[in-house]
C-alpha positions in Angstrom: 10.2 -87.1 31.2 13.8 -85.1 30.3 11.9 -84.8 26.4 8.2 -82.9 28.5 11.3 -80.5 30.2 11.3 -78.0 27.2 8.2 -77.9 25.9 7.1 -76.9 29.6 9.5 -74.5 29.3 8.3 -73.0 26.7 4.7 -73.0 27.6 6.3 -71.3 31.2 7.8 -68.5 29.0 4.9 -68.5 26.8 2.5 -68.0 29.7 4.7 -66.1 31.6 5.3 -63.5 28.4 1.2 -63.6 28.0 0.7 -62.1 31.4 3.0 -59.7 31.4 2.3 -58.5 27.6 -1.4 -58.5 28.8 -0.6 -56.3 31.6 1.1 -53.6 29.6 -1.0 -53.9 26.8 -4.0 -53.1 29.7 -2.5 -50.1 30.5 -2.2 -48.7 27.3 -5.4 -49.5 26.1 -6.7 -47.9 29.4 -4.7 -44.5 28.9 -5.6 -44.3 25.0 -9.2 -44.5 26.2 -8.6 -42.2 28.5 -7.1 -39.4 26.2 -9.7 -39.9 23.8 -12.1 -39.7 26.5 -10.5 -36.7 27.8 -10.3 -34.8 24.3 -13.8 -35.8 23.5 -15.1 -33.8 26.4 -12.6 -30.7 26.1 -14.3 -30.7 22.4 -17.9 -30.7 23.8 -17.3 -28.0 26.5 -15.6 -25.9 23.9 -18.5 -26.4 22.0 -20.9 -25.5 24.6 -19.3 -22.4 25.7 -19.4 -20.8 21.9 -23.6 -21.4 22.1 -26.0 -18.0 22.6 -27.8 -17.3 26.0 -31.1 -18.2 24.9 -29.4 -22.2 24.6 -28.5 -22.0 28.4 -31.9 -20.3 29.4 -33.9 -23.1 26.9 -31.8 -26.0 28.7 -30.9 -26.8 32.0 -27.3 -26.6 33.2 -27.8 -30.4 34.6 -28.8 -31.7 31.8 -26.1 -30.2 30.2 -23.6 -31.3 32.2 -25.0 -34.8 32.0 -25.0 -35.2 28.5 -21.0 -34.2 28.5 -20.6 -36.7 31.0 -22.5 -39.8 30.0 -21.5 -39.4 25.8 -18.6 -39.9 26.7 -18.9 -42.2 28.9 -20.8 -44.2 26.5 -18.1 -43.1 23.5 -15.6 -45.0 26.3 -18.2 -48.2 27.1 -18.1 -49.0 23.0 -14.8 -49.1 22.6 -14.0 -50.2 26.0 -12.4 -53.9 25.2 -13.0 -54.4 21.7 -9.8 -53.3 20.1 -7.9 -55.0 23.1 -9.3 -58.4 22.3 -8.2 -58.2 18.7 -4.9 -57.3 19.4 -4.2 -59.8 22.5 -6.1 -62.7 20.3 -3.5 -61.6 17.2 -1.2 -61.7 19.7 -1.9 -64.8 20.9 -2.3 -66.5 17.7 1.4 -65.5 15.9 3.1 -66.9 19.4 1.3 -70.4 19.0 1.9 -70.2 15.2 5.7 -69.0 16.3 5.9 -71.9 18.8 4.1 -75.0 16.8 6.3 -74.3 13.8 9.5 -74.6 16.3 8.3 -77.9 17.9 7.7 -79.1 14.5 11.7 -78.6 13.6 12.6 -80.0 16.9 10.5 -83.4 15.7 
């Protein structure tokens, strides 16, 4: 029983360093989406304000405004937890790789 006390303590801190590196990794994912999300429609605005009148009168301002809202929306959908995943499985892997090779010099 004393020899299970610090491998459980390692797979505490282990889990314990998981959630909270998950946590701020959430958060920063979230606001990089959000800036690029944010920048991506600043771009299409500025884009629509340099067109002619006769693109306003040959297009509806709805539709207009719906396409600045869901491309980006769908821009922010694609890359919504893919690059997350990587990092948190990379993450996940060199900690178990980290923490295998340090049981195996404690055996």
């Amino acid at each position: 029983v004393n020899a299970l006390a610090p491998i459980a303590g390692l797979y505490f801190a282990a889990a314990l360093y998981g959630y909270f590196a998950n946590v701020v990794q959430g958060i920063l994912f979230a606001l990089a989406r959000w800036k690029m999300s944010m920048q991506m429609r600043r771009k299409l605005f500025k884009a629509l304000m340099r067109q002619e009148v006769a693109f306003f009168e040959k297009n509806s301002s709805g539709a207009l405004v719906s396409r600045l809202t869901n491309d980006t929306d769908q821009l922010q959908n694609v890359l919504n937890r893919a690059p997350e995943n990587l990092v948190t499985n990379l993450v996940r892997l060199v900690v178990s790789l980290v923490l295998m090779a340090k049981q195996h010099l404690l055996l």
